[in-house]
C-alpha positions in Angstrom: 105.3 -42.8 -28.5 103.0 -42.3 -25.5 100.9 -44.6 -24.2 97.4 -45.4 -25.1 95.7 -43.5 -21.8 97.2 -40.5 -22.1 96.7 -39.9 -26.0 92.8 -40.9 -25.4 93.0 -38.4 -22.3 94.3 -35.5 -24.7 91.9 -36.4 -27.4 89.2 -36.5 -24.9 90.4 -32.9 -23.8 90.2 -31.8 -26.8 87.2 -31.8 -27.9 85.4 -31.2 -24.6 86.9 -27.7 -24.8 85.5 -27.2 -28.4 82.5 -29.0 -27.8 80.8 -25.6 -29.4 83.0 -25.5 -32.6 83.0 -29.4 -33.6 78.8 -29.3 -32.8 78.8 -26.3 -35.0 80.4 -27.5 -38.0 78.7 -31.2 -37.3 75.7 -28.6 -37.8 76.3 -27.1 -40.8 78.2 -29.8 -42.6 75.2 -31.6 -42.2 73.6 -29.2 -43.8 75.1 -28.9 -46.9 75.9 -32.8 -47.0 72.1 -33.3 -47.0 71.7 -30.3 -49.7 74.3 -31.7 -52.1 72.5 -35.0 -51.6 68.9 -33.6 -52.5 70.7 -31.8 -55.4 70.3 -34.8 -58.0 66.2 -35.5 -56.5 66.0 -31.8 -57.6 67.5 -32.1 -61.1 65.1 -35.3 -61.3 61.8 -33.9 -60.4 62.5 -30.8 -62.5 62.7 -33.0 -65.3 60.0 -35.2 -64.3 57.5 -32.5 -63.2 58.4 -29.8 -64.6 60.3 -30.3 -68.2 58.1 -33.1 -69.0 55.1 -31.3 -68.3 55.9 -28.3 -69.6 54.7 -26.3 -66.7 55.9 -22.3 -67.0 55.0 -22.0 -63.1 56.5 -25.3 -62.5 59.8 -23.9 -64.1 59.6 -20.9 -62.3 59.5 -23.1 -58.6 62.5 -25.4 -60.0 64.3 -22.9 -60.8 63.8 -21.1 -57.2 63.9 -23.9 -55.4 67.1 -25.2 -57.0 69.0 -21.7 -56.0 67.3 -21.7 -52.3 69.1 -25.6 -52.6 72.9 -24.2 -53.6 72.6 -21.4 -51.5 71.9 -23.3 -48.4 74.5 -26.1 -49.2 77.2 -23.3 -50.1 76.3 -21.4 -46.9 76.6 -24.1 -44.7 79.5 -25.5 -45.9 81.7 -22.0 -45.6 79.6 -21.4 -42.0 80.8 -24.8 -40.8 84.7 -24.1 -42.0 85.1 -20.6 -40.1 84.0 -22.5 -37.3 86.3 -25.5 -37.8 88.7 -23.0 -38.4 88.4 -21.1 -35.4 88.2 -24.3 -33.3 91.5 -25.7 -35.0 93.2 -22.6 -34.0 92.1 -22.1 -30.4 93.1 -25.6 -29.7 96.1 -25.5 -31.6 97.2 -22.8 -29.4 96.2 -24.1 -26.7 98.0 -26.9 -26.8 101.5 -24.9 -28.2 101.0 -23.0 -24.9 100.7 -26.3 -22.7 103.5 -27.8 -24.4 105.8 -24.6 -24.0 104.7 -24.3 -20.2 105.2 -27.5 -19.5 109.2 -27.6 -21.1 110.1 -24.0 -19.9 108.4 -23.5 -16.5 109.1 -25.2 -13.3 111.7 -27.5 -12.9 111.4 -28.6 -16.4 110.5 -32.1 -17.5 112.4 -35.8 -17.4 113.0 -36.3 -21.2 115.3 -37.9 -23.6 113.6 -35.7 -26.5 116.3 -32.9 -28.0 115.3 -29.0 -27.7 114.8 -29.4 -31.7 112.2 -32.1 -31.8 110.4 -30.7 -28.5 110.0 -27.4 -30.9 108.9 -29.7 -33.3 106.6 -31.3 -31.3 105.2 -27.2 -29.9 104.7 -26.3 -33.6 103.6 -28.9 -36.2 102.6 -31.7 -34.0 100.3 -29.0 -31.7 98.8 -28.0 -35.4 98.1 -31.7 -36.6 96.9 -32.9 -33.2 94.2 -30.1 -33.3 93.3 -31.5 -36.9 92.1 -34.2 -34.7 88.5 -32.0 -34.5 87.5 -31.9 -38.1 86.8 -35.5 -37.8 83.8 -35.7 -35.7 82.2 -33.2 -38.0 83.3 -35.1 -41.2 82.1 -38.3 -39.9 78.5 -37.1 -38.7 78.1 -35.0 -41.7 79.5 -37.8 -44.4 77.4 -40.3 -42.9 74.3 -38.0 -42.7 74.5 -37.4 -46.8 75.0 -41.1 -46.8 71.7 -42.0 -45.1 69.8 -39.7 -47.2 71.3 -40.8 -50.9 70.5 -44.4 -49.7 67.0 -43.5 -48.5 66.4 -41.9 -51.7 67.5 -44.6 -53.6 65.3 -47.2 -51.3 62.3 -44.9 -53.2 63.1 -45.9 -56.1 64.2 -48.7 -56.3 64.5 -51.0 -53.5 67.0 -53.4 -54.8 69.7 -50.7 -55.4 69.2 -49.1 -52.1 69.9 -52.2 -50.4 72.9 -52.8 -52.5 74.3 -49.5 -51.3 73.4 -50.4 -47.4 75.3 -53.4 -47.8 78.4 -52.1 -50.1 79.4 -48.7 -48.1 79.9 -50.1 -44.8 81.9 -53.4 -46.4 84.1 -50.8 -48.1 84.3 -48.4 -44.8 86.0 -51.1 -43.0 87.8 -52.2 -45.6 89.2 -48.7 -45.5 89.4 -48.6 -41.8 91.8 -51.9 -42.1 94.2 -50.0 -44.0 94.4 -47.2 -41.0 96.8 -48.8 -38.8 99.4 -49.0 -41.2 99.1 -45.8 -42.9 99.5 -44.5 -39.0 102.3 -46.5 -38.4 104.3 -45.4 -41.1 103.2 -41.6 -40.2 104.4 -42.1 -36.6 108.2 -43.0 -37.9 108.1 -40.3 -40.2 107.3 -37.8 -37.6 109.4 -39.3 -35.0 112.5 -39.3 -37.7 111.7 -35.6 -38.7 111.6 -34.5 -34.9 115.0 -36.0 -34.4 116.4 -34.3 -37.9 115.6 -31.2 -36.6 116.4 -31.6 -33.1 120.2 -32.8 -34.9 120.1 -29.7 -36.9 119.1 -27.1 -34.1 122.4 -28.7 -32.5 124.0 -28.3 -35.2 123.5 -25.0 -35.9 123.8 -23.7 -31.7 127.2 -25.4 -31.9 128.4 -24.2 -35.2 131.5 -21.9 -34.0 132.9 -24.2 -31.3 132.4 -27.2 -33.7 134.3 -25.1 -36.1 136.9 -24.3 -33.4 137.8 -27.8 -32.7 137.5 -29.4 -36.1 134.1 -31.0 -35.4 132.2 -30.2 -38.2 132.3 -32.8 -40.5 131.6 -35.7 -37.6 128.3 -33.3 -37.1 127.7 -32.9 -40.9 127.6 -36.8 -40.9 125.8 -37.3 -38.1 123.1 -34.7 -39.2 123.2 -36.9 -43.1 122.8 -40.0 -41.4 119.3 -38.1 -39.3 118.0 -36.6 -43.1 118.3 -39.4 -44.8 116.5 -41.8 -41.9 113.8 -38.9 -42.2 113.8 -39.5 -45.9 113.2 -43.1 -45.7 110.7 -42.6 -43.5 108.9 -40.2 -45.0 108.8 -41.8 -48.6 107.4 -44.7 -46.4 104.8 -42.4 -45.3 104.2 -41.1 -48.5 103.7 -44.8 -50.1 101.6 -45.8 -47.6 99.1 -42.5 -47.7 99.2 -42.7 -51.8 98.1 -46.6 -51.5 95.7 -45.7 -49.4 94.2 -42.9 -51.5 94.1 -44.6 -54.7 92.6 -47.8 -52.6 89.6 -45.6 -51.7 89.4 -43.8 -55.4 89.5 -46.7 -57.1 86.7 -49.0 -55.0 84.8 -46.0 -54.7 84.9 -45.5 -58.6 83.9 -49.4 -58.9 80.8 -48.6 -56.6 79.6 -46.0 -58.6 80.1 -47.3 -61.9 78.0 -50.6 -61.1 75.1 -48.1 -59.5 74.8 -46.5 -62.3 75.0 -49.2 -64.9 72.4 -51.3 -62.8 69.8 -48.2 -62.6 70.6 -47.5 -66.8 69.6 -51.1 -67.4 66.2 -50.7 -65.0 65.7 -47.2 -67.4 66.0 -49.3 -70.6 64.0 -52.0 -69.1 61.6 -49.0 -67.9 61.3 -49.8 -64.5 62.7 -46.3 -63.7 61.9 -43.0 -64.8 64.2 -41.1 -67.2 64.0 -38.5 -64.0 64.6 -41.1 -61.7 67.7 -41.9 -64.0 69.2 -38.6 -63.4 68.8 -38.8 -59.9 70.4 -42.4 -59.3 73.4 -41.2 -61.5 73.7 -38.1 -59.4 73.2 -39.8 -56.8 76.2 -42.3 -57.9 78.2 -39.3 -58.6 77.3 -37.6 -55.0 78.7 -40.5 -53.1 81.8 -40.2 -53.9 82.6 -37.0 -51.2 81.0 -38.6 -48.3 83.0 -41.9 -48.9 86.1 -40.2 -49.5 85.4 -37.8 -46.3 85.1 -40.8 -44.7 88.6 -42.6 -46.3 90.1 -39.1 -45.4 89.4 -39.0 -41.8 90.7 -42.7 -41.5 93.8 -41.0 -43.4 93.5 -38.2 -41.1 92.9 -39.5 -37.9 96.5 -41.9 -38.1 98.1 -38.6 -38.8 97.1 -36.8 -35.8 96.5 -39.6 -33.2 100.3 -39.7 -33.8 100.7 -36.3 -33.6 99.1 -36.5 -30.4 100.7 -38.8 -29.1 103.6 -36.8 -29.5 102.1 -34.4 -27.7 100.6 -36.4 -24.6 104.1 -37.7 -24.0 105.7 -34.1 -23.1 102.6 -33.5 -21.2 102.9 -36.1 -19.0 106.3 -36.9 -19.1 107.6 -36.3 -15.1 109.2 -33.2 -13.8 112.8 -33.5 -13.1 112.2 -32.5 -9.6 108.6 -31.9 -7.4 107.8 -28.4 -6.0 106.9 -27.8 -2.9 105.0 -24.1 -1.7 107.2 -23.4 1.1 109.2 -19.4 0.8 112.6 -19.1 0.4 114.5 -17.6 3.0 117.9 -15.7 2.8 120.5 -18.1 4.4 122.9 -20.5 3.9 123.2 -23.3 1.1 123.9 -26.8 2.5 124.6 -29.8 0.5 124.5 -32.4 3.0 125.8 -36.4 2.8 124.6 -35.9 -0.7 124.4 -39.2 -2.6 123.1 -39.0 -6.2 125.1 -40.3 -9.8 128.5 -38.3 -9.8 128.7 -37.8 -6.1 129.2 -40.0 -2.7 128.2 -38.4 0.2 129.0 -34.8 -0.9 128.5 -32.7 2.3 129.1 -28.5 1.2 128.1 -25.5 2.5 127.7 -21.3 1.4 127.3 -19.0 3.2 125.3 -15.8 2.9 128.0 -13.4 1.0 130.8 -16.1 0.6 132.4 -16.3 -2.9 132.7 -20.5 -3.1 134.7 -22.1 -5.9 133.7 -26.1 -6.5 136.1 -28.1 -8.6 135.3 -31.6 -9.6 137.3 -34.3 -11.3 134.6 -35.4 -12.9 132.0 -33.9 -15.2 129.4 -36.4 -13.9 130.1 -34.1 -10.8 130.2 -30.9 -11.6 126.6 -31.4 -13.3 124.8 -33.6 -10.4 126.2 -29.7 -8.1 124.6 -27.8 -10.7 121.5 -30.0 -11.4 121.0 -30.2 -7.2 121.1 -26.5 -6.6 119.1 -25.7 -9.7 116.4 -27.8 -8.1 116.4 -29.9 -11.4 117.7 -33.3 -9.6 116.3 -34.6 -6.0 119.3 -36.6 -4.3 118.8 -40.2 -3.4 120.1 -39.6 0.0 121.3 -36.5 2.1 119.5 -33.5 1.5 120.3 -30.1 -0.5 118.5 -26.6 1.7 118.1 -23.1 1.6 118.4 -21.4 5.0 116.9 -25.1 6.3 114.1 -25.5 3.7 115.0 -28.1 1.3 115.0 -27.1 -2.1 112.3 -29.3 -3.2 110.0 -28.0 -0.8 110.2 -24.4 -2.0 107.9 -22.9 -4.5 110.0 -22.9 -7.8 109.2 -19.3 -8.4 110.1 -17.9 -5.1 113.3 -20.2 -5.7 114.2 -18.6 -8.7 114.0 -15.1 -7.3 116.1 -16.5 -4.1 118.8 -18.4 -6.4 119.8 -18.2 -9.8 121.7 -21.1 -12.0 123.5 -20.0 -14.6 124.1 -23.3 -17.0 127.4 -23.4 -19.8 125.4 -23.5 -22.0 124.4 -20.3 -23.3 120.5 -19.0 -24.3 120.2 -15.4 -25.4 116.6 -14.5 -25.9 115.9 -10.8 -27.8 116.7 -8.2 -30.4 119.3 -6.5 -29.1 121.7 -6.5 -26.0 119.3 -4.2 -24.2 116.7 -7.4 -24.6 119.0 -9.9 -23.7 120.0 -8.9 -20.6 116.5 -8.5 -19.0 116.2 -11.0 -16.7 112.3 -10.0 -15.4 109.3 -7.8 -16.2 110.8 -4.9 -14.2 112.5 -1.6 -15.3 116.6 -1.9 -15.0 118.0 1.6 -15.7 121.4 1.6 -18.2 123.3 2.5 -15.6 123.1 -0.6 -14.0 123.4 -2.4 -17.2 126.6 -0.8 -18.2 127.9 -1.8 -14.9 127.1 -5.4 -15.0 129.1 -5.3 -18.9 131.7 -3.5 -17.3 132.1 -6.4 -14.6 131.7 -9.1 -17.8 134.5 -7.5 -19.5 132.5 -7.0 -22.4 134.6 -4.0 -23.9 134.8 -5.3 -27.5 131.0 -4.7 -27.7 131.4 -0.9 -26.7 128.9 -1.4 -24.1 126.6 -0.2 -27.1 122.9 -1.2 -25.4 121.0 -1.3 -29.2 123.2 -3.8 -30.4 121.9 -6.1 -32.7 121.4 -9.4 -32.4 120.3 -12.1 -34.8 118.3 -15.5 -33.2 120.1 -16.6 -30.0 123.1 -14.4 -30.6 124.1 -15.9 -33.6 126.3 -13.1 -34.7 128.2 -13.2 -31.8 130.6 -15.2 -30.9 131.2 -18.0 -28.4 133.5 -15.6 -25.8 130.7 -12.7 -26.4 127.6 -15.0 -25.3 128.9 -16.0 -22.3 129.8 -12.7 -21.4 126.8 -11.9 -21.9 125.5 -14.5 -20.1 127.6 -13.5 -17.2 126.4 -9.9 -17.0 122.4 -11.0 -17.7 123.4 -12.9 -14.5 125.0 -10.1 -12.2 122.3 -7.9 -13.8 119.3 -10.3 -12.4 121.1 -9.7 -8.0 120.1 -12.7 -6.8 120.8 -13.5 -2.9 122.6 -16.9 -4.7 124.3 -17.1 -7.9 125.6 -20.3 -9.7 128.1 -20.2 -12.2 128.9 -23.6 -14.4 132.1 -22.7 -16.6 131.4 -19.3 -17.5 134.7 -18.2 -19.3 135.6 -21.2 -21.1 135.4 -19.4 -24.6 137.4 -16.3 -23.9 141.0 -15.3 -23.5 143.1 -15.3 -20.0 143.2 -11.4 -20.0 139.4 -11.4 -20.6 139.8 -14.0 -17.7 141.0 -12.2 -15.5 138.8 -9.1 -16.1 135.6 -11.2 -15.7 136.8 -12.7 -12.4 137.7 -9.1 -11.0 134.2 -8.0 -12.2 133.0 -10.8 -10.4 134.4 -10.5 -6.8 133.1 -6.6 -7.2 130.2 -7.6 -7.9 129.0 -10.0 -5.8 130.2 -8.3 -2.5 127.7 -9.3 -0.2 126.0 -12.2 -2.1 126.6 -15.7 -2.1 128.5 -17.0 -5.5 129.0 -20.6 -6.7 131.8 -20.9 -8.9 131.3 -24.7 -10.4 134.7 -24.1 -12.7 138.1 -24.9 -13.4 139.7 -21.7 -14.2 142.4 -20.9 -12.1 142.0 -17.1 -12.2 138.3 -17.3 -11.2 139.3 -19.9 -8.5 142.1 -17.0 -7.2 139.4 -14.9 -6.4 137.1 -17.5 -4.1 137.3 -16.7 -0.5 137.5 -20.8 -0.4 137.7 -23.4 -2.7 136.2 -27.1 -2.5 137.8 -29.8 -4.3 135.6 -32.9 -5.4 137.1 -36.1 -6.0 135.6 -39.1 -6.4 132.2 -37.6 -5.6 133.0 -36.0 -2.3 134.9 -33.6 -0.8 138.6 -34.2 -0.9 140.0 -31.1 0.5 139.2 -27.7 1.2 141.1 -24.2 1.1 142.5 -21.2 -1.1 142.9 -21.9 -4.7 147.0 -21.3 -4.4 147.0 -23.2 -1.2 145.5 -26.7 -3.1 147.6 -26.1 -6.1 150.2 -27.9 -4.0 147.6 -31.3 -4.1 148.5 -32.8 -7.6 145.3 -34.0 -8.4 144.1 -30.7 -7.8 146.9 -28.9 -10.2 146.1 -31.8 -12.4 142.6 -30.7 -13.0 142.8 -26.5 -13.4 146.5 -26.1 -14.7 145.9 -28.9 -17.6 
């Protein structure tokens, strides 16, 4: 959970920005809160004043005054919801859009949060964090019908009125007590459910290869063990919010029935009027909605701090890496007396049109390379550049037009394969997209531009997404290309087409090959072997094979 300062910043936020909105409904709430209040001192002096008396006119100005009454309270109750409503929805929105700029833009964020509960966090926890608003206006409003049922009931009987001054705020805080555990509970249920889904979006990403290697059932029971710690928690939740509601029913039930027994023993004992009767009862009966608005917002209000909460933390969690505003240059790549986990003093360069292939003994390697010249890890000595500029001091969009990183991991975004391989807002002729298929080797598809595609690419399969991956990536021509295993899933004919396709097309460009494939490797103009986090020897891919560490790693 986030800290305390940020979640009272966000809230803060909040409801500065629909300042208009909350005043609005704290407006009209009011409005009807007061109505419905004046709605049993109505009833009461028609029967005092005008069924007692008989009065035709008297009638007539009951009656009248009793419709102006519900239209008013009826009015400002649906005025004040549309603009709740619209308030709710703005900031929800708002706040989707922060969270989703924040993850996907730049050089992302530092957190241990999986893709499924940060899309947990972007959808429901944006939605109940915007709940947040309808509790100023609930309070003011509730507490507004409070003050005029107990100054009322001061009128008429003094005794009563005081009872009720003293009762509602002892059974307020009473109510308030039980808010901390109610949102305690609610942040473990929402904390468990983000992690069930974030399992379960892994789950189903990695369905073929799991499939492929006999993983599936180790998932399955990973993903059981997630549901059923989400279940716990959410029963706990459950408990906790039912207790908490039938706390508030039943002491607000208790409060009403010794109101109105006290003001039917002052009637028998004629101290009030029969009138006055029918008022204090409906008074009684009326104080039930602002007490329970009131229990609901302390409900409420543990629900969607924790909510946002959730939602402060991505907001202010750190970027991976600063951004400076400096322009990229075309140029050489230099990796220079690099220290940072995974490699020891790494010293590489690119330069502008050379096909480089980087092979690393160790995973922790190969992903502190990618990480660096994604501009998603700053080193901790030695620095990583771009014709001179360090990476960290160029402005991340000018850096991604200048050099692109294509992860292993593979993210198709679109309808069909036309949509998937857009890279940018700009117009790319079929021409050039049949080309850039052509160079992926993606022949089984029939180079067929309206193919469908279900979420991600589902319906493809693991060999199929990275070629398309590879040709979205030829396709996008940047001056610097990084490729992190990008034919791991398909055959060694397929292989060897891709890495022809390759070489063709990046004639001219700089290429990072971060792989162990020996036919991509074949095709580098050089090859730089990583072991033990720096470099351990440098040449053609058939001229290293004689190094047995080096055949170790890309013949095994």
């Amino acid at each position: 959970m986030a800290e305390a300062e940020p979640t009272r910043r966000l809230i803060g936020e909040m409801f500065r920005r629909q300042r208009r909105g909350v005043a609005l409904t704290a407006g009209f709430w009011s409005l009807h809160q007061v109505c419905e209040a004046l709605v049993p001192v109505a009833i009461g002096l028609v029967i005092d004043q005008a069924v007692g008396t008989g009065s035709t006119w008297a009638m007539v100005w009951s009656v009248l005054g009793v419709f102006a009454l519900f239209t008013a309270l009826t009015m400002g109750w649906r005025t004040g919801l549309w603009f709740l409503s619209k308030a709710e929805l703005e900031e929800a929105h708002l706040l989707r859009l922060q969270v989703v700029r924040r993850v996907v833009t730049g050089r992302g964020i530092s957190t241990d949060r999986q893709t499924g509960e940060l899309l947990s966090i972007a959808t429901s926890d944006t939605q109940n964090a915007a709940e947040l608003l309808e509790i100023g206006s609930r309070v003011v409003s509730a507490s507004l019908g409070l003050v005029v049922s107990t100054v009322v009931l001061l009128r008429i009987d003094r005794s009563l009125g005081i009872g009720l001054v003293v009762g509602i705020p002892i059974l307020v805080l009473a109510l308030n007590a039980l808010g901390p555990v109610v949102e305690r509970h609610t942040s473990a249920q929402q904390e468990s459910l983000g992690q069930a889904a974030g399992t379960a979006s892994d789950l189903l990403t990695g369905l073929r290869p799991l499939r492929g290697f006999g993983g599936v059932d180790e998932a399955a029971r990973r993903y059981r063990t997630a549901s059923r710690t989400s279940l716990r928690a959410n029963v706990g939740a459950i408990k906790a919010g039912s207790a908490f509601v039938s706390v508030s029913t039943f002491t607000t039930g208790l409060l009403i029935a010794v109101v109105s027994a006290l003001s039917g023993w002052f009637a028998l004992r004629g101290r009030i009027t029969i009138g006055e009767l029918i008022t204090i009862v409906g008074l009684a009966a009326f104080l039930t909605d602002p007490v329970l608005n009131l229990a609901h917002c302390v409900f409420q209000l543990a629900t969607s701090r924790a909510s946002a909460a959730r939602v402060a933390e991505v907001l202010a969690a750190p970027e991976r890496a600063a951004s400076g505003d400096a322009q990229a240059q075309a140029g050489a790549v230099v990796l220079d007396q690099v220290h940072t986990p995974g490699l020891d003093g790494l010293t590489l360069t690119v330069e502008p049109g050379e096909l480089v292939g980087v092979v690393t003994t160790e995973i922790a390697a190969a992903d502190a390379v990618t990480d660096l010249l994604a501009g998603a890890r700053v080193p901790e000595q030695g620095t990583v550049t771009l014709a001179g500029t360090p990476l960290a001091e160029i402005d991340i969009a000018d850096l991604r037009r200048a050099m692109l990183v294509e992860p292993h991991a593979v993210d198709l975004f679109g309808e069909t394969l036309r949509e998937a391989l857009r890279t940018d807002d700009g117009q790319v002729d079929d021409a050039a997209m049949t080309g850039a298929m052509t160079a992926a080797a993606m022949t089984d598809l029939g180079q067929e531009l309206d193919h469908a595609l279900l979420d991600h690419g589902a319906n493809l399969s693991g060999g199929q997404r990275q070629r398309v991956a590879v040709a979205r990536a030829l396709l996008a021509d940047r001056p610097v290309t990084v490729f992190r295993d990008p034919t791991t899933a398909v055959d060694a004919v397929t292989e060897h087409a891709i890495a022809d396709g390759l070489r063709r097309q990046r004639v001219g460009r700089s290429t990072v090959l971060v792989t162990t494939s020996a036919p991509l490797l074949d095709r580098c103009d050089r090859v730089v072997f990583v072991d033990g986090g720096r470099v351990a020897a440098t040449g053609g891919h058939r001229t290293l094979l004689d190094l047995p560490a080096y055949a170790d790693v890309v013949l095994r």
